[in-house]
C-alpha positions as a Markdown table, in Angstrom:
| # | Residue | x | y | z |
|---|---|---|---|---|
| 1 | Unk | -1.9 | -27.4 | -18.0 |
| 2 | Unk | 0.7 | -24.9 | -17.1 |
| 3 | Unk | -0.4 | -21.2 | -15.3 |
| 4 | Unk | 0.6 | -18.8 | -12.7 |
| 5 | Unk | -0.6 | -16.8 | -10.5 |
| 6 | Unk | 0.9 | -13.3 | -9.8 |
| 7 | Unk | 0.2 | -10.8 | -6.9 |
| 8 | Unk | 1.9 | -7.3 | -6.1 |
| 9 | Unk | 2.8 | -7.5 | -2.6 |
| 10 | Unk | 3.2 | -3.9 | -1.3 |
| 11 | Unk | 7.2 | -5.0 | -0.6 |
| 12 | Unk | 7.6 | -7.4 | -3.0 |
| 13 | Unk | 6.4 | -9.0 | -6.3 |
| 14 | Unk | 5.0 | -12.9 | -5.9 |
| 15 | Unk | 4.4 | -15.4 | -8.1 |
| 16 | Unk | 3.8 | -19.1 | -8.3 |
| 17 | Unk | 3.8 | -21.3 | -11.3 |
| 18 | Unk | 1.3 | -24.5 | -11.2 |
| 19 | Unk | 0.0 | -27.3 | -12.9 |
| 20 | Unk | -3.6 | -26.9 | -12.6 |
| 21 | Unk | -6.4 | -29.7 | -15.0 |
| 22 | Unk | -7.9 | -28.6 | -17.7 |
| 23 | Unk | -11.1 | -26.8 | -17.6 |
| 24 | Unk | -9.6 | -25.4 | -14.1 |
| 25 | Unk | -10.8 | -21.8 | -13.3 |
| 26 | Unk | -8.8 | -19.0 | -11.9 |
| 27 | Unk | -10.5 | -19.5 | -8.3 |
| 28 | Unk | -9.5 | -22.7 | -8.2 |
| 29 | Unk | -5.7 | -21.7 | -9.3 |
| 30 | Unk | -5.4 | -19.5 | -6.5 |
| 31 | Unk | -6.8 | -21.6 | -4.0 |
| 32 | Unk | -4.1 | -24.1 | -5.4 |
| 33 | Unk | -1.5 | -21.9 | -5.3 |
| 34 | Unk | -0.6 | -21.3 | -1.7 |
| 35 | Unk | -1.8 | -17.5 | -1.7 |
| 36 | Unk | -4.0 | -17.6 | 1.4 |
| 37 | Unk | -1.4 | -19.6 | 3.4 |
| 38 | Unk | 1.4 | -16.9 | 2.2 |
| 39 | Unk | -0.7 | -13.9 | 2.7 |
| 40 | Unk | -3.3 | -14.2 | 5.0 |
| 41 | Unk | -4.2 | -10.6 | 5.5 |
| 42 | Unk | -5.4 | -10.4 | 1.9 |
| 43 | Unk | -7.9 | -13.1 | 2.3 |
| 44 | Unk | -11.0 | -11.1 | 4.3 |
| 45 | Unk | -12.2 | -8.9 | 1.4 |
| 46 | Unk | -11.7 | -10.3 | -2.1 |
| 47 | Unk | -9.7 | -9.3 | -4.4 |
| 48 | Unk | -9.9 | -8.3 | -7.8 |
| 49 | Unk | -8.8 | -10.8 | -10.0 |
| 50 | Unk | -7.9 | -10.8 | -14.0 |
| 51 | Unk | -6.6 | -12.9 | -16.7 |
| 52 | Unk | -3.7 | -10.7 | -18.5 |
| 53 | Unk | -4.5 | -7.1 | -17.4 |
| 54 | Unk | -8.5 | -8.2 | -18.4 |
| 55 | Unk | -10.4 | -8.4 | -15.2 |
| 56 | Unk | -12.5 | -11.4 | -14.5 |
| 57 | Unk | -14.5 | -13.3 | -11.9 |
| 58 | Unk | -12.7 | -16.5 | -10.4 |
| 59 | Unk | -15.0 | -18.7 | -12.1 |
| 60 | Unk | -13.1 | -18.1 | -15.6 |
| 61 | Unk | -12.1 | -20.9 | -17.6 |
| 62 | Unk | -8.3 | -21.1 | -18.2 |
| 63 | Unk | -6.1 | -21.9 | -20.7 |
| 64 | Unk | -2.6 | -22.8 | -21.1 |
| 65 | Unk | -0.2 | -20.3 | -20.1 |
| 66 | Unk | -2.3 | -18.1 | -18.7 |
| 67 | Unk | -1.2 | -15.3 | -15.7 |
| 68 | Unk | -3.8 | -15.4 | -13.1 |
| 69 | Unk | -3.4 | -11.6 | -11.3 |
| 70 | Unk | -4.4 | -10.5 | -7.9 |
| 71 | Unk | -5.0 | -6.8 | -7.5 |
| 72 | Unk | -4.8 | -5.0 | -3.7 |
| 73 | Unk | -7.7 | -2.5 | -3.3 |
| 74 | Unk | -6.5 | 1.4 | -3.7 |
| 75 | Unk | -4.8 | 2.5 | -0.8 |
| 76 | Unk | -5.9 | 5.9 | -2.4 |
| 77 | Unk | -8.6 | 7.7 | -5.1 |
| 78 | Unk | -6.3 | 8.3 | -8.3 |
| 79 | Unk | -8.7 | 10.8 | -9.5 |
| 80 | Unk | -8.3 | 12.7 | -5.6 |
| 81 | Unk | -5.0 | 12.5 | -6.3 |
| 82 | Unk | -4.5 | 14.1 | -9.4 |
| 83 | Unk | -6.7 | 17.1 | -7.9 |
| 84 | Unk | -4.3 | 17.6 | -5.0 |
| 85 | Unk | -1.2 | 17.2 | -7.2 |
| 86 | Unk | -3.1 | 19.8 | -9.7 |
| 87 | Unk | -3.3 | 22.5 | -6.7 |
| 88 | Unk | 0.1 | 21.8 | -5.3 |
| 89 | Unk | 0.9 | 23.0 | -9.0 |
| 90 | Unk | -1.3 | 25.6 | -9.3 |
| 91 | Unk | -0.1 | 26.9 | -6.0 |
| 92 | Unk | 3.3 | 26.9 | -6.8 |
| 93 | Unk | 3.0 | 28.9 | -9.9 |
| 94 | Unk | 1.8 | 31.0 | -8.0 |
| 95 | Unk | 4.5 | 31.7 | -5.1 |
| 96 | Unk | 7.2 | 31.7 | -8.2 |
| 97 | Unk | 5.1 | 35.1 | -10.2 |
């Protein structure tokens, strides 16, 4: 059966398309899909991996057509983030008055 398996390099978008047998999981795509050998510095921690957008462990069963997605870790705290962006506002306002 026919998936792929995507990842969002920090300079560039890759993805392979595979032939993988049914009842394959999404482990086993990746490991068939060259993604160690083309990024090896992703390969100490794992990643977080999902079907579609849905998160899931590599032992989930595929199906035909479906987008195996590799997820980096945060470089940053998205919620830390939107408190400093929130001050930098708030001070602002407040050099403008």
């Amino acid at each position: 059966m026919r998936v792929s398996v995507a990842f969002a390099a920090p300079a560039r978008l890759w993805r392979r398309a595979l032939d993988v047998p049914e009842g394959a999981t999404a482990g086993q795509a990746v490991a068939l899909s060259g993604f160690a050998r083309e990024f090896p510095e992703f390969t100490d921690a794992p990643l977080t991996m999902g079907v579609y957008g849905e998160r899931c462990g590599p032992q989930r069963l595929l199906r035909e057509g479906d987008r195996v997605e590799l997820c980096r870790p945060l470089v940053f705290d998205p919620l830390e983030s939107r408190r400093r962006r929130a001050a930098h506002r708030q001070i602002k306002g407040q050099r403008s008055k």
